[in-house]
N, CA, C and O of each residue as an XYZ file, in Angstrom:
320
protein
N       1.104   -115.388    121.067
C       1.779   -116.433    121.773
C       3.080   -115.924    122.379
O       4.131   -116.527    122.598
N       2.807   -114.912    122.548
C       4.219   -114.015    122.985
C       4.302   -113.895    124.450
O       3.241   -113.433    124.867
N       4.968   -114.080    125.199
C       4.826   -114.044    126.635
C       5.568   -112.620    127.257
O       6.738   -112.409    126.938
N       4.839   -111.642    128.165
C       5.565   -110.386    128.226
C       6.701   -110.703    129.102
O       7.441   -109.752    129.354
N       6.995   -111.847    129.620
C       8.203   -112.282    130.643
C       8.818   -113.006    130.802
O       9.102   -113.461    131.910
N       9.428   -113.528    129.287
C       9.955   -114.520    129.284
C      10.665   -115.277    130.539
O      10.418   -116.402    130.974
N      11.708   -114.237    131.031
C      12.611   -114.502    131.904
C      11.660   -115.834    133.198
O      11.853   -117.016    133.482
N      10.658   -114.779    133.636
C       9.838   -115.236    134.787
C       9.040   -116.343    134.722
O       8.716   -116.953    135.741
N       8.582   -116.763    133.291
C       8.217   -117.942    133.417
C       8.701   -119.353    133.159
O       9.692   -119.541    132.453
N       7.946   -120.474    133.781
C       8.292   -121.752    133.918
C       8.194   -122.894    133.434
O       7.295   -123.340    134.147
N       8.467   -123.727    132.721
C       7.708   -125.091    132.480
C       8.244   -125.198    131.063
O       9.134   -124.589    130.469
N       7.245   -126.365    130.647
C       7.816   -127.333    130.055
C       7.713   -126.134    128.324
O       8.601   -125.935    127.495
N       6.331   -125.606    128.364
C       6.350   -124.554    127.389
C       7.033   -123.185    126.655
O       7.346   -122.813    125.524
N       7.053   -122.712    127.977
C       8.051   -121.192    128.077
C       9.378   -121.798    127.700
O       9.899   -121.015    126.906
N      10.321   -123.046    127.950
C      11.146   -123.552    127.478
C      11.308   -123.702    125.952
O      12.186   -123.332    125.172
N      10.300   -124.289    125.823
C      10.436   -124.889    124.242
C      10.019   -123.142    123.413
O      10.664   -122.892    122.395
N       9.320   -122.415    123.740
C       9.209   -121.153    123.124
C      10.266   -120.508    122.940
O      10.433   -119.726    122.004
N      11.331   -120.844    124.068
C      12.184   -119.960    124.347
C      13.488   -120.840    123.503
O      14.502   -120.212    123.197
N      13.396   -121.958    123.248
C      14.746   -122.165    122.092
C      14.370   -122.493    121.081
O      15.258   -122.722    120.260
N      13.068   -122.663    120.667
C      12.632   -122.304    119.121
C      13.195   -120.603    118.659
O      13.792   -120.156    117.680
N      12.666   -120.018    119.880
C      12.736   -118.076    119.711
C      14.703   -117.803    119.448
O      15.225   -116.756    119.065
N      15.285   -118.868    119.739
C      16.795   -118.592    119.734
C      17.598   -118.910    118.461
O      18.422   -118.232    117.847
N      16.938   -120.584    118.176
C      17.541   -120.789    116.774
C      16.116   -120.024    115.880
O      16.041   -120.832    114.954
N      15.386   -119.356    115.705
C      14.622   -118.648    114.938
C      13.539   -119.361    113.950
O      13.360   -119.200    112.742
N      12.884   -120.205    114.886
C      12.010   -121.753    114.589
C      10.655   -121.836    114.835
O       9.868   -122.740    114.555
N      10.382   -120.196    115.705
C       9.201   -120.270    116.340
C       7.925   -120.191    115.282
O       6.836   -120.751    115.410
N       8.415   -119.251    114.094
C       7.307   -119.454    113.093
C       6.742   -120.625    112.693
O       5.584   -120.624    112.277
N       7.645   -122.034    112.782
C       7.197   -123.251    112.737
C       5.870   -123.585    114.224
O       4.743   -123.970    113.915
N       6.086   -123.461    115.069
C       4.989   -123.633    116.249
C       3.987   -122.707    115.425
O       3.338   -123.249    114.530
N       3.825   -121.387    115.660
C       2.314   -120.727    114.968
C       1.768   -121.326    113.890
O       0.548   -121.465    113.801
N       2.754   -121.813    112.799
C       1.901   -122.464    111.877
C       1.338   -123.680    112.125
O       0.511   -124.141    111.339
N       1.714   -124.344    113.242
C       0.938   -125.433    114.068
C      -0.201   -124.832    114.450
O      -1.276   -125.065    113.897
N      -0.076   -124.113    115.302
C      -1.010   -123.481    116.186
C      -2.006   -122.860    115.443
O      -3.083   -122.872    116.039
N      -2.038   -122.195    114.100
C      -3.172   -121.691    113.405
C      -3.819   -122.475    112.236
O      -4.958   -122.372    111.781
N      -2.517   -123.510    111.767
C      -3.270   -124.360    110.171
C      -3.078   -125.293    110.884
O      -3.401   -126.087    110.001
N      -2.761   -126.138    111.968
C      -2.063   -127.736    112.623
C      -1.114   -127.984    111.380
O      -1.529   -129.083    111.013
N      -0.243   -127.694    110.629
C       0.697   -128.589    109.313
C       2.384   -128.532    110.601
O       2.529   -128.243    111.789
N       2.836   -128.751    110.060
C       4.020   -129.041    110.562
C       4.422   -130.328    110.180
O       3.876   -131.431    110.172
N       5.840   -129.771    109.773
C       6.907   -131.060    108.766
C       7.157   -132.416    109.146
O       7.657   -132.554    110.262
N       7.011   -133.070    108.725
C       7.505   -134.342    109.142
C       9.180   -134.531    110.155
O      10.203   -133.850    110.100
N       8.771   -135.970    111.166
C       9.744   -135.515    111.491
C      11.147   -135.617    110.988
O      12.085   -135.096    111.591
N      11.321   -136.484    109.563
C      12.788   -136.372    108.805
C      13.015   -135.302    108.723
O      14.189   -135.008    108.948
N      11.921   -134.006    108.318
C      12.348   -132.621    108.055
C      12.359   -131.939    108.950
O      13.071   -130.941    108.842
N      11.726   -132.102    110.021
C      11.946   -131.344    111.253
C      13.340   -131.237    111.648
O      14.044   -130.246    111.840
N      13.592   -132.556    111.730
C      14.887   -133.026    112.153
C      16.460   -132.517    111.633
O      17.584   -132.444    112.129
N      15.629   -132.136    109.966
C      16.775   -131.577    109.054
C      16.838   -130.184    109.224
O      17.953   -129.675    109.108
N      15.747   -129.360    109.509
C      15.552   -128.135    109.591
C      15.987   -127.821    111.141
O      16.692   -126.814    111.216
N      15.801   -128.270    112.016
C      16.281   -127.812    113.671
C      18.153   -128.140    113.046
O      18.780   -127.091    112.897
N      18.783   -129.173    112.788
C      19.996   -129.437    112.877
C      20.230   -128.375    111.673
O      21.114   -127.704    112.204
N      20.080   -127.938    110.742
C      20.275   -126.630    110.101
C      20.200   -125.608    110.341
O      20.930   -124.952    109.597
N      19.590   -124.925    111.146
C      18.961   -123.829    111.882
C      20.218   -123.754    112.849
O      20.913   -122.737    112.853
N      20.509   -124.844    113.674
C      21.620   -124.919    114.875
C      22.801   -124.760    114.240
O      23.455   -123.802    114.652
N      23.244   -125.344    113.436
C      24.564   -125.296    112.650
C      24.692   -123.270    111.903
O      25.531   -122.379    111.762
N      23.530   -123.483    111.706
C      23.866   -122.006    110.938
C      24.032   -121.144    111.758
O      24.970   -120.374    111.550
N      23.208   -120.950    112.967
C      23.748   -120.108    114.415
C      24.692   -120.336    115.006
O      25.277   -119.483    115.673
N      25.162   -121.877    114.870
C      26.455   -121.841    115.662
C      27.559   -120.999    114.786
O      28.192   -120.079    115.303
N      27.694   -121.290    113.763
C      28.842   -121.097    112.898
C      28.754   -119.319    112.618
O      29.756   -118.624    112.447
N      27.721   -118.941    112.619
C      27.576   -117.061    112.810
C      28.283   -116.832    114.034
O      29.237   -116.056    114.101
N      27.801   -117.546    115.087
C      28.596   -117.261    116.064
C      29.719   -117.011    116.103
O      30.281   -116.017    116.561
N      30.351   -118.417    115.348
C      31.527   -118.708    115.881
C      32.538   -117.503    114.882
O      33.640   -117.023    115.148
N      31.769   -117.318    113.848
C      32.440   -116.740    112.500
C      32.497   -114.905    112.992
O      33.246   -114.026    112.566
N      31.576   -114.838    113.857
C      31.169   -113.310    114.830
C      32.412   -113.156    115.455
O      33.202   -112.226    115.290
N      32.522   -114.051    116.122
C      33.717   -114.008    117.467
C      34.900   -114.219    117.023
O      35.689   -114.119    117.963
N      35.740   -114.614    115.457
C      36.447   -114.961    115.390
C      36.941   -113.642    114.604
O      38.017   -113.075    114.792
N      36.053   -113.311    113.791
C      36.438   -111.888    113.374
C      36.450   -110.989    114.120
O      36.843   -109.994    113.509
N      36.156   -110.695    115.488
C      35.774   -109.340    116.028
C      36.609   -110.308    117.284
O      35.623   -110.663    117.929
N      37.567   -110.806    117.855
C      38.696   -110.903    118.362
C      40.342   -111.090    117.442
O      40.743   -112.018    116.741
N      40.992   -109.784    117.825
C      42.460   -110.115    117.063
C      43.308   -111.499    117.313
O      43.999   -112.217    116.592
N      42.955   -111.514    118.545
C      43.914   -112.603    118.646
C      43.769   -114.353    117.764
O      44.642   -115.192    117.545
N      42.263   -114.348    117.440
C      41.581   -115.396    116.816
C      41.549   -115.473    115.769
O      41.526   -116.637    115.370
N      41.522   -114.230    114.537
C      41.951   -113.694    113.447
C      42.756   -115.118    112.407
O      42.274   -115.847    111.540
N      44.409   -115.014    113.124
C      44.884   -116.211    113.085
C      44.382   -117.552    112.924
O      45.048   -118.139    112.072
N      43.447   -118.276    113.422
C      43.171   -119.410    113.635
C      42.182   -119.339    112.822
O      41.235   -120.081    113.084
N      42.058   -118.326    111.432
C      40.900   -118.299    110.550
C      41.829   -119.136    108.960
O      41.506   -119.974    108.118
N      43.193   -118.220    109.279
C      44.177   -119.281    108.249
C      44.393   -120.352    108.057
O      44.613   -120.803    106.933
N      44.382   -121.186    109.379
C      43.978   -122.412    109.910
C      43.477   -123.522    109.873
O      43.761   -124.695    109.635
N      42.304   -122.609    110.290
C      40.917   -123.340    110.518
C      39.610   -122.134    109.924
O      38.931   -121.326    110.557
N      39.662   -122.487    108.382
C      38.928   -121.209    107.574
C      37.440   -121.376    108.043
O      36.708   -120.403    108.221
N      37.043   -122.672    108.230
C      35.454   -123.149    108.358
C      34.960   -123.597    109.855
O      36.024   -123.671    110.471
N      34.186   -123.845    110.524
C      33.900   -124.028    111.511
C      33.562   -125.372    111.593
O      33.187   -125.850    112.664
């Protein structure tokens, strides 16, 4: 289910592949796609907003250590 171009393709699919593939969710689609199970949506719901929070905050926790000037604003503001 891997597409060799991401970039180049279009639609409503290559989308949704492509931000499952970002917050790191896509293993949830294959296990659709080979057993049909997939979580309910309370847990879906809990697992995408977990998944997002935990990438954001790597992010943010990435960029805050690896700029000096931001360093500071960790004394601050320790948590995201």
């Amino acid at each position: 289910m891997y597409l060799t171009n991401p970039a180049k393709a279009k639609g409503f699919f290559p989308d949704i592949i492509q931000v499952l593939g970002k917050y790191d969710l896509q293993h949830y689609l294959m296990a659709y796609a080979k057993h049909g199970t997939f979580p309910s949506k309370t847990e879906w719901k809990r697992i995408v907003k977990t998944s997002i929070h935990d990438q954001v905050e790597t992010n943010w926790r990435t960029r805050v250590n690896n700029d000096c000037e931001l360093r500071r604003y960790l004394v601050i503001h320790p948590q995201y």
